[in-house]
C-alpha positions as CSV (number, residue, x, y, z in Angstrom):
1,X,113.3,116.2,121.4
2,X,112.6,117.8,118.1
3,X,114.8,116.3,115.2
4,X,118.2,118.7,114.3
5,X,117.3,118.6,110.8
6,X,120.7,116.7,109.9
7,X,119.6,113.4,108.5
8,X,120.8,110.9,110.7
9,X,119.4,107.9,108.7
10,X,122.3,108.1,106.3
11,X,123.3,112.0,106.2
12,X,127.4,112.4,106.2
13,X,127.6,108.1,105.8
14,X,125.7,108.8,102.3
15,X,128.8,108.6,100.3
16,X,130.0,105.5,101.9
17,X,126.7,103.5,101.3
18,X,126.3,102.4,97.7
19,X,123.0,101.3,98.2
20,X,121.6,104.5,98.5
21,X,120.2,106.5,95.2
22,X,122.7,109.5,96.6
23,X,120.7,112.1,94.5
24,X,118.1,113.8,95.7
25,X,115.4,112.6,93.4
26,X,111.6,113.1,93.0
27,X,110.0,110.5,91.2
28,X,108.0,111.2,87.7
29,X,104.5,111.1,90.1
30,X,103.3,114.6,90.0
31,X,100.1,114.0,91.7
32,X,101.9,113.0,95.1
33,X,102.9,116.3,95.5
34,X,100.8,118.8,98.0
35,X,99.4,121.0,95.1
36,X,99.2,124.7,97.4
37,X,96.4,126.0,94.1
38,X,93.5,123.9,94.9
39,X,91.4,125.4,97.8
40,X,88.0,124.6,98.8
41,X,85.1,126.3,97.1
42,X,83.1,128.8,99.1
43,X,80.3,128.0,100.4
44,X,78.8,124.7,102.2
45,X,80.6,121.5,102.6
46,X,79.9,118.5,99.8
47,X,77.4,116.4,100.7
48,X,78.7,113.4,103.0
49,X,78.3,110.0,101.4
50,X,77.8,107.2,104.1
51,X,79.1,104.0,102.9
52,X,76.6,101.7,105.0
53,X,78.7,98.6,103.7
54,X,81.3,100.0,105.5
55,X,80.1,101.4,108.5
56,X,78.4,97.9,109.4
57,X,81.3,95.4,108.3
58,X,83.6,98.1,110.5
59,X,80.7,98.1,113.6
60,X,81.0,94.3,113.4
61,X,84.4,94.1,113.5
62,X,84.8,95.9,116.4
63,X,82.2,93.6,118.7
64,X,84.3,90.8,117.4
65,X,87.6,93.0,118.8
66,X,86.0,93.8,122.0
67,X,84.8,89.7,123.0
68,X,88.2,88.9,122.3
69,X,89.8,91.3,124.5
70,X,87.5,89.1,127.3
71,X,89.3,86.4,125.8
72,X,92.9,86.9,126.4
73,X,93.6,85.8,129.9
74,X,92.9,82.2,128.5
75,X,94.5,82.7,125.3
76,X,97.3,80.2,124.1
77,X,100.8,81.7,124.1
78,X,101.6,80.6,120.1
79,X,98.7,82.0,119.3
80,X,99.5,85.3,120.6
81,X,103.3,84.9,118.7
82,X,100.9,84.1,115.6
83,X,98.8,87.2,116.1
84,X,102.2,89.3,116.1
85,X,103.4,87.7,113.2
86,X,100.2,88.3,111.2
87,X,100.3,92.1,112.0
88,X,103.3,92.5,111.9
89,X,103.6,91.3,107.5
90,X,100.1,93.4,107.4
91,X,101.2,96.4,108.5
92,X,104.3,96.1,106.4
93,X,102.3,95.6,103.5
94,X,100.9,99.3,104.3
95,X,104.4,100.9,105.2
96,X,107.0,99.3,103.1
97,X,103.9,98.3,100.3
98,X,101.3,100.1,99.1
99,X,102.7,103.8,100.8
100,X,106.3,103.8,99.6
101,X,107.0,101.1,96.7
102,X,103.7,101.3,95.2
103,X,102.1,104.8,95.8
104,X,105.6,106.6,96.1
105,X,107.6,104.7,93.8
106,X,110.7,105.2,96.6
107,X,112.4,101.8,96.2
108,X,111.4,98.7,94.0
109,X,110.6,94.8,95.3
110,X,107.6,93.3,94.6
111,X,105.7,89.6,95.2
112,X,106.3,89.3,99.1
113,X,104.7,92.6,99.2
114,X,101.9,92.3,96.2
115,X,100.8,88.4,98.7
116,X,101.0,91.1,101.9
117,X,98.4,93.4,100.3
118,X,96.2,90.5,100.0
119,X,96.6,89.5,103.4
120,X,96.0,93.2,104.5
121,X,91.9,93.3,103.1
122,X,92.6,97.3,102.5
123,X,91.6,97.3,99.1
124,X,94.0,96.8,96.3
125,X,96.9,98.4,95.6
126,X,95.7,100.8,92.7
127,X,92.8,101.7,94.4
128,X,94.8,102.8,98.0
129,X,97.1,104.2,95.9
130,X,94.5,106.7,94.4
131,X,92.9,107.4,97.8
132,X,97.0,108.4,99.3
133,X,97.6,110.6,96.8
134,X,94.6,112.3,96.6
135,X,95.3,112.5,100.6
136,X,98.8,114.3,99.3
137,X,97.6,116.7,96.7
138,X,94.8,117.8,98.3
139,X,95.0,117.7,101.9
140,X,93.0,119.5,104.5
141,X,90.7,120.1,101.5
142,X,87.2,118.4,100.9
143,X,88.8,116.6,98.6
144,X,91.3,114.7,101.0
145,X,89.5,111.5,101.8
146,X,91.2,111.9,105.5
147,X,90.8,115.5,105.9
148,X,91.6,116.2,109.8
149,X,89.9,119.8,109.2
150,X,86.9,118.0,110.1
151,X,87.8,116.4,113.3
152,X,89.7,114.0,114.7
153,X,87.3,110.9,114.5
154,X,86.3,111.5,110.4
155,X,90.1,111.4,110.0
156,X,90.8,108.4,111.8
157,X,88.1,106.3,111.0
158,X,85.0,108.7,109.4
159,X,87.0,109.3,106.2
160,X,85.2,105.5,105.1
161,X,82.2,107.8,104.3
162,X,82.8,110.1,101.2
163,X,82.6,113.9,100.5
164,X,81.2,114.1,97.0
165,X,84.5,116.3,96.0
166,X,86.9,113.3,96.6
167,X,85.5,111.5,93.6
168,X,85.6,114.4,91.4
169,X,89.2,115.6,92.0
170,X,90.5,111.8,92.4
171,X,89.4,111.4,89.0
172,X,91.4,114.0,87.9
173,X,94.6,112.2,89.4
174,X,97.4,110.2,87.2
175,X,97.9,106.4,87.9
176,X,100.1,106.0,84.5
177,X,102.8,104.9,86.3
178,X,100.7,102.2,87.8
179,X,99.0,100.9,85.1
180,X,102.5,100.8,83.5
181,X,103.2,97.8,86.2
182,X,102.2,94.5,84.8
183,X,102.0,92.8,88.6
184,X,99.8,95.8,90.1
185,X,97.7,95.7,86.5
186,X,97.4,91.8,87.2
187,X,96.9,92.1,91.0
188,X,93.7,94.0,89.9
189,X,92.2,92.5,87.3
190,X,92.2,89.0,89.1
191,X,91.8,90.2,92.5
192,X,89.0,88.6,94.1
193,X,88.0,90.0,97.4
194,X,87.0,86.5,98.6
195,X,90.3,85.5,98.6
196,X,91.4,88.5,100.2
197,X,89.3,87.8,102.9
198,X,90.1,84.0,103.5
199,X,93.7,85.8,103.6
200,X,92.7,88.1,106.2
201,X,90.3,86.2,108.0
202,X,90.0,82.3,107.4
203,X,93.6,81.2,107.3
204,X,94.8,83.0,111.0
205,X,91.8,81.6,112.0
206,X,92.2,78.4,110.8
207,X,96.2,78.1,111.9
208,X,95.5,78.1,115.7
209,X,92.9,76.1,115.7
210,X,94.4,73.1,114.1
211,X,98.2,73.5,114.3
212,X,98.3,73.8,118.2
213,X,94.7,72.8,119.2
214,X,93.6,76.2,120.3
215,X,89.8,76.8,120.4
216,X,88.3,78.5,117.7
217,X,86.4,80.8,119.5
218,X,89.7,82.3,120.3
219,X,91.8,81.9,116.8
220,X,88.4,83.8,115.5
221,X,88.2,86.7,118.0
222,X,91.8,87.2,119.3
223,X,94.0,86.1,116.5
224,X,91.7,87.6,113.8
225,X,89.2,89.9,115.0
226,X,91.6,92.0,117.7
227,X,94.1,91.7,115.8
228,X,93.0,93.1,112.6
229,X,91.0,96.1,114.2
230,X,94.5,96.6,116.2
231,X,96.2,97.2,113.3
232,X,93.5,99.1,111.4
233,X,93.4,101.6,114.4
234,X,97.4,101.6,114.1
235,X,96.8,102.5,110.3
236,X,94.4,105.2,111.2
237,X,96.3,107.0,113.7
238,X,98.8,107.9,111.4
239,X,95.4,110.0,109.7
240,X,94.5,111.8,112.8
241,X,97.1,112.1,115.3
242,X,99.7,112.6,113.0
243,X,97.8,115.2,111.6
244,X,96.4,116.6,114.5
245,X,99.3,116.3,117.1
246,X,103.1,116.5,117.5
247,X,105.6,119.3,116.2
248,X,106.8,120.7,112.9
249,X,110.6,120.6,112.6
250,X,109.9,121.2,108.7
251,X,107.2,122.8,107.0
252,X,104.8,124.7,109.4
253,X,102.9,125.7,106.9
254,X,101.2,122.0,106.2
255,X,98.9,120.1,108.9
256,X,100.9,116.3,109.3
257,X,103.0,116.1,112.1
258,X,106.1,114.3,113.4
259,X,104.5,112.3,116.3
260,X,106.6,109.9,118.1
261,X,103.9,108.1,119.8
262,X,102.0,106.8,116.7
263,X,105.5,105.9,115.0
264,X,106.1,102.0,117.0
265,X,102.4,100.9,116.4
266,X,102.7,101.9,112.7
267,X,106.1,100.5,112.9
268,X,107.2,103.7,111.8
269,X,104.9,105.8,109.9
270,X,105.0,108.6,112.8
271,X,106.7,111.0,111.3
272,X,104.4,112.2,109.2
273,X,105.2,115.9,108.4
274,X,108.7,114.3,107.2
275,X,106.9,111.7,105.2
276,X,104.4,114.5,103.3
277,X,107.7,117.3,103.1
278,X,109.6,114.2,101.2
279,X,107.5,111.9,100.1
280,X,109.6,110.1,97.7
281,X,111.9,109.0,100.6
282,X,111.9,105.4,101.1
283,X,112.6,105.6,104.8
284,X,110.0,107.9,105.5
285,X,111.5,109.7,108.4
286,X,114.8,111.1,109.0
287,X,115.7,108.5,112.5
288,X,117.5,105.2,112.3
289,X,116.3,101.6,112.7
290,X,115.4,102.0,116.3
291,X,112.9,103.8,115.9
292,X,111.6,102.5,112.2
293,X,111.3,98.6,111.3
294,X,110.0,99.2,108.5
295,X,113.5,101.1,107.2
296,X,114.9,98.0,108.6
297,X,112.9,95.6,106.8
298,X,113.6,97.6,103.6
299,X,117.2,97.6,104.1
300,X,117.2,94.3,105.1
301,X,115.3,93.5,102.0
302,X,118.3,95.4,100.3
303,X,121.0,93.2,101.9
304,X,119.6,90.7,100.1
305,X,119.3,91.6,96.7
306,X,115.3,92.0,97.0
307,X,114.9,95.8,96.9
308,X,117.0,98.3,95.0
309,X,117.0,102.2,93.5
310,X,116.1,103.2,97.2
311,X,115.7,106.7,97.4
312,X,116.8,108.9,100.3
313,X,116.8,112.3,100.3
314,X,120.1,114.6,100.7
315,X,121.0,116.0,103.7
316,X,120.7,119.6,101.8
317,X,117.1,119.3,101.1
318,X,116.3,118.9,104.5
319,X,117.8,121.8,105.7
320,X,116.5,123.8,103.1
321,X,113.1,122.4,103.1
C-alpha cells in the first residue's frame, strides 16, 4: 500500500536519535535540484550520439551473462556466496556511494566507499556525479542523460548514447563542492581505468579459480560476467521503471516513482519519487531497514563511528511536500 506520508524511518523517534541531523536541511548543491525553468526547445529532437565503445563492450557483456546462465547448474556453491558478496559492495558503492555521499552530500564516510567505486567500473565518482545531477535538474528533458520521455529501453540502458543537449547543459552544472574534496580530486586524477577493470573483472575472476579450485570458465562467466550485468540491470531499473511505473504519494507533478519491486535488487533505491522530492535525504526513502540495506549499512556505518552529519528529512516536509 501507498506510504501514509508520516516518516516511519525516524519520524516521532527523531528527537530521541542523536545521530540524526534533526533539521531539515538542503545541502549548498544547487544543481541537484529539479530546476521547473528549463524546457525543451521547440522543434526536433538533438541529434543522438551513439557511443560504439559502449554499445559493443555492453553487447559483449551480455553474451558473456547469457553462457553463464548455462553455467549455473554446475556452479560451485562458494562461488555463488562470492558472486553475492561482490554485488552486493558494488551496488553499495552506487547507493550509499556515489548517489548520496558523493552526488548528494547527505552523510559523510569515505575510503571503503571511494575502493567500492573502483570495484564498480561505472566511471568515476566526479564524472557519475555530473551525469545524476544533470538527471535531477533536468529531467524528462533532452538534457537528462536517462530521460524516460523517450521510452523505456533508452532509459534503462539507451541513455549510454548521448543527446547533443546533455553535454551543453551538463556543462553548465557546479561540481565546486567536489572539486573541494581532496579524495574525489585524487580519485580522479590517478584513476586508471585499468585498474578499475582488474577490480571489476580480473580479481572475482581470479578468487574462485584459485582459492577453491573452481574452473575458470565459470569464475569468468558466472562470478564476473552475470554477475556484473545483474547488477548493472539492477542499477538501470531504477532509470526506467522507477520512472515509468509505480505511484506518487508526493509530488505528481514529476515523472520518478515509488516502485516497490525495483527497491530489493537495488537494495533500496525503489523509491524513487521520494529520493528526487528529497534528495538530500540520506536514506533515500521514507521505510525502515526491511525494506532498505543500504539505510542499514549507513546506519550501521554510523554505529561505528564511520559516517556522520546524516541528513533525514523532518517529518513536516514530507507532509507538506
Amino acid at each position: 500500500a501507498p506510504p501514509s506520508r508520516v516518516l516511519q524511518n525516524g519520524g516521532d523517534k527523531l528527537e530521541t536519535m542523536p545521530l540524526y541531523l534533526e533539521e531539515d536541511i538542503r545541502p549548498g548543491i544547487k544543481d541537484d535540484i529539479y530546476d521547473p525553468t528549463y524546457n525543451d526547445k521547440e522543434g526536433p529532437s538533438p541529434k543522438v550520439n551513439y557511443v560504439w565503445r559502449n554499445v559493443i563492450l555492453m553487447s559483449l557483456l551480455h553474451l558473456g551473462a547469457l553462457f553463464g546462465i548455462t553455467l549455473i547448474p554446475t556452479c560451485k556453491f562458494y562461488s555463488w556466496l562470492w558472486g553475492l558478496f561482490y554485488y552486493f559492495v558494488r551496488a553499495l558503492d552506487i547507493t550509499a556511494g556515489a548517489h548520496p555521499l558523493w552526488n548528494q552530500s547527505s552523510y559523510k564516510a569515505w575510503l571503503f566507499l571511494i575502493i567500492a567505486n573502483t570495484m564498480a567500473f561505472q566511471n568515476g565518482i566526479y564524472e557519475w556525479a555530473h551525469d545524476h545531477r544533470a538527471h535531477h535538474k533536468f529531467s524528462e528533458t533532452h538534457a537528462d542523460p536517462r530521460n524516460s520521455r523517450h521510452g523505456f529501453v533508452f532509459s534503462h540502458v539507451g541513455w549510454l548514447c548521448k543527446h547533443s543537449a546533455v553535454k551543453e547543459k551538463g556543462g553548465t552544472l557546479d561540481l565546486s563542492d567536489l572539486e573541494a574534496k581532496k579524495l574525489v580530486m585524487f580519485r580522479r586524477r590517478y584513476y586508471k581505468p585499468r585498474f578499475a577493470a582488474d577490480m571489476c573483472f580480473t580479481l572475482p575472476t581470479l578468487v574462485p579459480w584459485c582459492f577453491w579450485g573452481e574452473t575458470f570458465q565459470h569464475s569468468l562467466f558466472i562470478a564476473t560476467f552475470l554477475r556484473y550485468a545483474v547488477v548493472l540491470h539492477a542499477t538501470w531499473l531504477v532509470n526506467s521503471a522507477a520512472h515509468l511505473f509505480g505511484y506518487h504519494p508526493y509530488d505528481k507533478n514529476i515523472s520518478p516513482w515509488e516502485n516497490v519491486l525495483v527497491s530489493p535488487g537495488a537494495v533500496g533505491e525503489g523509491f524513487h519519487e521520494y529520493h528526487h522530492s528529497f534528495p538530500y535525504d540520506y536514506s533515500a526513502s521514507e521505510y525502515c531497514w526491511h525494506i532498505s540495506f543500504t539505510t542499514f549499512f549507513i546506519d550501521c556505518m554510523a554505529s561505528l563511528g564511520l559516517a556522520y552529519d546524516r541528513k533525514k528529512v523532518s517529518k513536516a516536509s514530507t507532509l507538506s511536500g
